[in-house]
C-alpha positions as CSV (number, residue, x, y, z in Angstrom):
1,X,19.7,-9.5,31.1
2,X,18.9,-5.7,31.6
3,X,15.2,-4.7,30.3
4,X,15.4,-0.8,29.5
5,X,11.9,0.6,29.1
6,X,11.3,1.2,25.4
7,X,9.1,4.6,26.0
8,X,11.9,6.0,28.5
9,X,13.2,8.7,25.6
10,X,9.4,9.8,24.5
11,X,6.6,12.4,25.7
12,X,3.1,11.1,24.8
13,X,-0.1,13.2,24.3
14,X,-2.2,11.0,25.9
15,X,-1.2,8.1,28.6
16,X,-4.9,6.3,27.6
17,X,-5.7,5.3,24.2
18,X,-8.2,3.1,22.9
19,X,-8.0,0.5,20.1
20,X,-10.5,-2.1,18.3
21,X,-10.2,-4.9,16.1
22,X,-13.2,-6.2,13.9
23,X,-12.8,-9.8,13.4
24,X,-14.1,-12.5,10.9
25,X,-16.5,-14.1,13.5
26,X,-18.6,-16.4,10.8
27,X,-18.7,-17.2,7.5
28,X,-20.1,-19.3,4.3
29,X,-18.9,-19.7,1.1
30,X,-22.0,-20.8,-1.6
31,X,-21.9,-20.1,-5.2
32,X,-24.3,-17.7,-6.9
33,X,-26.7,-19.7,-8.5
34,X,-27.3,-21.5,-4.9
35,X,-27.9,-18.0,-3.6
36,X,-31.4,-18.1,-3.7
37,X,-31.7,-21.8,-2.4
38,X,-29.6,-20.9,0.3
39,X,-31.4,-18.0,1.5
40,X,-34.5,-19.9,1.7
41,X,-32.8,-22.3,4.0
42,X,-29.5,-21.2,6.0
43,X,-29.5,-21.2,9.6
44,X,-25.9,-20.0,9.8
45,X,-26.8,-16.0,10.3
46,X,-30.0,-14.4,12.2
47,X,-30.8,-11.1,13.5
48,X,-28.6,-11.3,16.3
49,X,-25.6,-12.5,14.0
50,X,-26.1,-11.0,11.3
51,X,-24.6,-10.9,7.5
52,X,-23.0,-7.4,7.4
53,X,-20.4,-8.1,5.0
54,X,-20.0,-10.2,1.3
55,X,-17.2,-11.2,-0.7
56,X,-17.9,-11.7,-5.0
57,X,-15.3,-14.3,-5.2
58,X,-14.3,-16.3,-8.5
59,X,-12.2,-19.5,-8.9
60,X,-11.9,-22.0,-12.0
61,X,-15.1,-24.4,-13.0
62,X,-14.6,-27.9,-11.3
63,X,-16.5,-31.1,-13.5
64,X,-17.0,-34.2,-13.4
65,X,-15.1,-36.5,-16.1
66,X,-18.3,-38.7,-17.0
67,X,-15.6,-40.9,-18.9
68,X,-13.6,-41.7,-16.1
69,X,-16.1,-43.2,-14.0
70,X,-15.9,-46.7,-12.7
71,X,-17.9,-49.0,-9.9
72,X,-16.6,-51.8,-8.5
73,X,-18.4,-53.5,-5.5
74,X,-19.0,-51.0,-3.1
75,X,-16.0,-48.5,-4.7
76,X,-16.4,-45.5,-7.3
77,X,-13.7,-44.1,-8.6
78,X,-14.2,-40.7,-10.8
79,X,-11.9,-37.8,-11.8
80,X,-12.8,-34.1,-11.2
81,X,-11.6,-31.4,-13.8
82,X,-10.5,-28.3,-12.6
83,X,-10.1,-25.7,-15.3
84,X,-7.6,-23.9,-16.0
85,X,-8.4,-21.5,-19.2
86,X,-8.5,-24.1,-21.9
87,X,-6.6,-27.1,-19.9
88,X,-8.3,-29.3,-17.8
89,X,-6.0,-30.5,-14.9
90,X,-7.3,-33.9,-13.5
91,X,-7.9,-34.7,-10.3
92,X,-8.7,-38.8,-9.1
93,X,-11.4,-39.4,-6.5
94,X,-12.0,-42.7,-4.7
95,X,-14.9,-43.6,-2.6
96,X,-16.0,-46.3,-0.6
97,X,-19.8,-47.5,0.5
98,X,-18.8,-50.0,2.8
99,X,-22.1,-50.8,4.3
100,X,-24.5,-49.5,0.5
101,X,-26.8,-52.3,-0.6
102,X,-25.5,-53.4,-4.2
103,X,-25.6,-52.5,-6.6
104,X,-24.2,-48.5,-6.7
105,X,-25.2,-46.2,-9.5
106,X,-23.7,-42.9,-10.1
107,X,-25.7,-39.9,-11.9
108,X,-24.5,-37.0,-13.1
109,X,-25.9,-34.8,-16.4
110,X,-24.5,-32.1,-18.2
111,X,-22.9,-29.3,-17.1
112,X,-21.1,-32.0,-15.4
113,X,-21.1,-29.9,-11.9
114,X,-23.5,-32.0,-10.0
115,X,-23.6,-35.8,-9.3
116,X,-25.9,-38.3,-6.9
117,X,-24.5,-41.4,-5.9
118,X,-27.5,-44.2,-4.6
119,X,-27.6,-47.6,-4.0
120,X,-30.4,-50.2,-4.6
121,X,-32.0,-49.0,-1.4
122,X,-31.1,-45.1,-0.7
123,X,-29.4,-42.4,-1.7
124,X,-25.9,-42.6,-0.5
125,X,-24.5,-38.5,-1.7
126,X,-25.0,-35.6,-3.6
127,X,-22.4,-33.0,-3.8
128,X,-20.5,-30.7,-6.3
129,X,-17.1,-31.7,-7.5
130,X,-15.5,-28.1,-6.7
131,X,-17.2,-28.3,-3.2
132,X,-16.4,-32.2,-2.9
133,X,-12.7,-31.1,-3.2
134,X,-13.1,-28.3,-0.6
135,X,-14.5,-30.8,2.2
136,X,-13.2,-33.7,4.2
137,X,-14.6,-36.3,2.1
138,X,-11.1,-36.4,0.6
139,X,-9.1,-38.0,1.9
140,X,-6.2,-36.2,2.7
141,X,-5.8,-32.2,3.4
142,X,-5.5,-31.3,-0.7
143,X,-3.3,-28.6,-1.6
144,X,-4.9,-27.1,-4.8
145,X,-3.9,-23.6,-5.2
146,X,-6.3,-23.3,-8.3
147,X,-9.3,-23.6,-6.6
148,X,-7.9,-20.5,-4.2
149,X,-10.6,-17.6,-4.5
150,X,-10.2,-14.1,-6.1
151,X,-12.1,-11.3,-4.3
152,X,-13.9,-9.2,-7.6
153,X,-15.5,-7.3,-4.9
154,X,-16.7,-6.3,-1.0
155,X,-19.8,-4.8,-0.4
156,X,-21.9,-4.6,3.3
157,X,-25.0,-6.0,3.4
158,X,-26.4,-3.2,6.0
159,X,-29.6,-1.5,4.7
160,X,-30.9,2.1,5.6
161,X,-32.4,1.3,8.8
162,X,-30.2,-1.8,9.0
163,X,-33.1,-3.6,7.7
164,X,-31.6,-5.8,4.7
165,X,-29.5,-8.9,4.9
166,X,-26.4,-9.6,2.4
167,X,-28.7,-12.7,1.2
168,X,-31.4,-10.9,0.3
169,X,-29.8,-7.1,-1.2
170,X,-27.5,-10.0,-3.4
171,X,-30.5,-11.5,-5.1
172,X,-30.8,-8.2,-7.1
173,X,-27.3,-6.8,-6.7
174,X,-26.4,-4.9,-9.8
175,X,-22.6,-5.4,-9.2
176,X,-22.7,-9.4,-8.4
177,X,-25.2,-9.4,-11.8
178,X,-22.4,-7.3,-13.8
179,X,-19.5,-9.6,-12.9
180,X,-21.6,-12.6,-13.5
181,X,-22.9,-11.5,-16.7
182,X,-18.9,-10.7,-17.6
183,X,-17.6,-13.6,-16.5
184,X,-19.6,-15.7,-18.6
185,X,-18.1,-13.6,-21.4
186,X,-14.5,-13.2,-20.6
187,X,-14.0,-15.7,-18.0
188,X,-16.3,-18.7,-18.8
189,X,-13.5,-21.1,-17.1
190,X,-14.6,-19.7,-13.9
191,X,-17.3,-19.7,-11.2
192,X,-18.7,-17.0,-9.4
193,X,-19.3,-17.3,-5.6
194,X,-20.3,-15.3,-2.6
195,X,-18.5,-15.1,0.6
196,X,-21.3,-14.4,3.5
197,X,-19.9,-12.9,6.9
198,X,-20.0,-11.9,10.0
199,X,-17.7,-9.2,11.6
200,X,-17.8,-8.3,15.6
201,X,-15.6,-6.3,17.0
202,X,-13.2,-7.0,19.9
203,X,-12.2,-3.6,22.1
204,X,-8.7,-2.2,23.7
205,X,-7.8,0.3,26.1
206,X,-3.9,1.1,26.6
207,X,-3.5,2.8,29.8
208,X,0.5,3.4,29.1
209,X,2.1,3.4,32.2
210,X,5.6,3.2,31.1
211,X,5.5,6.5,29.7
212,X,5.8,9.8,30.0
213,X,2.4,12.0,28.9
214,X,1.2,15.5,28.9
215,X,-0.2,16.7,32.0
216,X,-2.5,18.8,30.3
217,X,-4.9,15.9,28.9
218,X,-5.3,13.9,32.0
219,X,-8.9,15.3,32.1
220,X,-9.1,13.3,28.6
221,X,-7.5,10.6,30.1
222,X,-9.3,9.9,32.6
223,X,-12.6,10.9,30.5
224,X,-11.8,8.2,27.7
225,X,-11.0,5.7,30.3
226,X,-14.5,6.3,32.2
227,X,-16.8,6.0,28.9
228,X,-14.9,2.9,27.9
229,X,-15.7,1.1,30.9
230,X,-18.7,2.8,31.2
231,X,-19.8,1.3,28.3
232,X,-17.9,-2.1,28.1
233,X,-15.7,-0.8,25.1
234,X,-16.4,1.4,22.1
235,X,-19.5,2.5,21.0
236,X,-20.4,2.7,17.4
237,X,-23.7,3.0,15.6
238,X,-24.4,-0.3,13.7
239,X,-24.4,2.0,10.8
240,X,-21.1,3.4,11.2
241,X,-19.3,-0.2,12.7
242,X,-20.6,-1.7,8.9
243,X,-19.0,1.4,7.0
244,X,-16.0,1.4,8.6
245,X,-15.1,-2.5,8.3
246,X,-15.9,-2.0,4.5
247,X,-14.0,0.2,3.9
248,X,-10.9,-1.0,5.9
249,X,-11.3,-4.5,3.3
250,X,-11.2,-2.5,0.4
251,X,-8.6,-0.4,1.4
252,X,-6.5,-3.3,2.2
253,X,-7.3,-5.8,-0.9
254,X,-8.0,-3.7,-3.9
255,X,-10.5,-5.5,-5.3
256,X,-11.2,-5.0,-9.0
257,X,-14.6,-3.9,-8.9
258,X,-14.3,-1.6,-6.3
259,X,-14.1,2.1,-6.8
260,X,-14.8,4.0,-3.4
261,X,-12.3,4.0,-0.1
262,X,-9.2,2.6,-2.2
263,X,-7.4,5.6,-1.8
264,X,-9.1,7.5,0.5
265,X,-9.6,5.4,3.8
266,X,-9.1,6.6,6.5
267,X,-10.1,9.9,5.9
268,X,-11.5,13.1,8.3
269,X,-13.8,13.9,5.3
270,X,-15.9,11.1,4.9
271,X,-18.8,11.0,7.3
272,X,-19.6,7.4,7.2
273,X,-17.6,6.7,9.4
274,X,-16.8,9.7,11.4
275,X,-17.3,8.4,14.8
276,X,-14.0,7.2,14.9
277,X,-12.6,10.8,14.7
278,X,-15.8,12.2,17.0
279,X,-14.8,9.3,19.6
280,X,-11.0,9.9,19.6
281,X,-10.1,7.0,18.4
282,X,-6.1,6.0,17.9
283,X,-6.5,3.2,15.4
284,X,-8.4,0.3,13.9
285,X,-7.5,-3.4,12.5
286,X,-9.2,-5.8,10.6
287,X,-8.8,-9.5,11.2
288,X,-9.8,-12.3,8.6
289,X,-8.4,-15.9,9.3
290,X,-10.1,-18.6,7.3
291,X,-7.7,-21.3,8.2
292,X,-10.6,-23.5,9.0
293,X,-11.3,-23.5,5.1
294,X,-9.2,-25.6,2.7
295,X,-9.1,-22.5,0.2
296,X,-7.3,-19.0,0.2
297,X,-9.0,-15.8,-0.4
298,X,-7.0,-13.2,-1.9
299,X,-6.5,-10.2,-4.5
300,X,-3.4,-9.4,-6.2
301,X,-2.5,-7.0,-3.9
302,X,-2.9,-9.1,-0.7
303,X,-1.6,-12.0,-1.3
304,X,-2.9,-15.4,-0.9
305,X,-3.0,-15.9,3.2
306,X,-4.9,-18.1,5.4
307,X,-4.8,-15.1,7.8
308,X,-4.9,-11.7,6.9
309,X,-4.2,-8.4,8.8
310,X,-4.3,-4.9,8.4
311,X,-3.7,-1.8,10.6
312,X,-5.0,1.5,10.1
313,X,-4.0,5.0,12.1
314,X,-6.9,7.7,12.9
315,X,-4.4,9.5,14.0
316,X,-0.9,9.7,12.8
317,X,1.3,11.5,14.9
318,X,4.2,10.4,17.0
319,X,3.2,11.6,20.0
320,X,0.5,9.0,19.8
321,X,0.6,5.5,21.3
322,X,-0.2,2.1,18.9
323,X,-1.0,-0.5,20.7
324,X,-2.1,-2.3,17.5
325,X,1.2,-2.4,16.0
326,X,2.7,-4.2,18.9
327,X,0.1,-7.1,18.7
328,X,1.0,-7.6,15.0
């Protein structure tokens, strides 16, 4: 089989471009009246990982059906209700205490969203029913595209001096406060929860062989290639890293709440993230794959994926090379 060299027909500006991806490198998914709880006792982000970026999520309300359950030996069988505007959809639970000291009592009061399970000696589990689903205490991988969650909104959780965490700004977020307040008016089938993350960023430099370039930039060349290694990859202000990620999100999932960057990212005009132009750089991508999580995070626009992607250009032109485009 012949291999013809697919830049053979093209002149390039540049023979050196560089790239880089920030991907979803941690995250946690609590609801927002744990938020405060949480906060007081996560060991999941520090200083040196940070929490630079939230998610206002909501999915249906998931209950406990007090009616349905039963205890028998060391079994408890109970259904869940997941919500569904003004249907409840049924799902059955079945759990087993082999080694519990009899007898087993189950507690769980009004709202319905919490319950205990204890034996005669200890307490055996305490969990919520919506969370219960999303875990491996089930017993097989459920499918339950109900309990997917909407993004309402994406905001970064980077301060002035980079001095806040997403935890604590959230606590007195006017946004997260609006949508909750709303929801329990328009949507009181639903629940309101927070997606915490963490984004790093992985670099790339194309040094495009295979093609033809203009021999006037090879000072440029060779300058972008220097600094790069010079600096093991591309160097952003923390600042500027948090702007650009959360903008790149909105950009790519539309969320309702969000007004800012829909339209308008990228842009030369906005300087919150104007390093990318200052630096030279080709093009960005954003990376979120929560396929270690039983639930989908999506917007109309997006899509419900277990993996999303998104590209994005600084520069536009043809005589440009995207590398980014190829690893998609």
């Amino acid at each position: 089989m012949k291999i013809t060299n697919p830049f053979k027909n093209k002149v390039y500006d540049f023979s050196t471009e560089s790239f880089f991806i920030m991907y979803l490198n941690i995250f946690q998914i609590i609801q927002e009246v744990d938020l405060q709880q949480y906060a007081q006792s996560q060991e999941t982000f520090s200083s040196k990982i940070p929490c630079n970026i939230y998610f206002i999520l909501r999915r249906p309300k998931v209950t406990v059906d007090i009616e349905s359950v039963k205890i028998k030996g060391s079994k408890v069988y109970f259904d869940t209700l997941i919500q569904d505007k003004s249907k409840f959809i049924p799902i059955s639970i079945k759990l087993e205490f082999s080694k519990a000291k009899l007898p087993i009592s189950f507690k769980c009061e009004y709202p319905y969203n919490l319950f205990t399970i204890t034996d005669s000696d200890s307490h055996l589990l305490t969990a919520k029913p919506g969370t219960f689903l999303d875990e491996s205490y089930t017993e097989k991988n459920l499918e339950i595209p109900l309990l997917d969650y909407e993004i309402l909104y994406i905001g970064q959780a980077y301060g002035k001096n980079g001095e806040r965490t997403a935890i604590e700004r959230l606590m007195s977020h006017s946004t997260l406060q609006k949508i909750y307040s709303q929801s329990l008016s328009y949507n009181p089938d639903s629940d309101i929860s927070i997606l915490l993350t963490n984004f790093s960023q992985l670099d790339l430099l194309s040094v495009n062989g295979l093609a033809k370039s203009n021999p006037k930039n090879k000072e440029d060349d060779d300058k972008r290639a220097f600094e790069f290694f010079k600096n093991n990859g591309t160097l952003f202000s923390e600042n500027q890293k948090i702007n650009f990620t959360e903008a790149a999100l909105i950009k790519y999932f539309q969320p309702k709440y969000n007004l800012e960057f829909k339209d308008s990212f990228p842009s030369k005009n906005h300087k919150s993230y104007s390093e990318c132009y200052d630096l030279n750089i080709k093009s960005m991508a954003i990376e979120l794959d929560t396929s270690e999580s039983q639930r989908k995070i999506y917007t109309e626009t997006s899509g419900k994926k277990t993996r999303h992607y998104m590209d994005f250009s600084f520069d536009t032109r043809e005589d440009r090379f995207n590398l980014l485009n190829m690893i998609e």
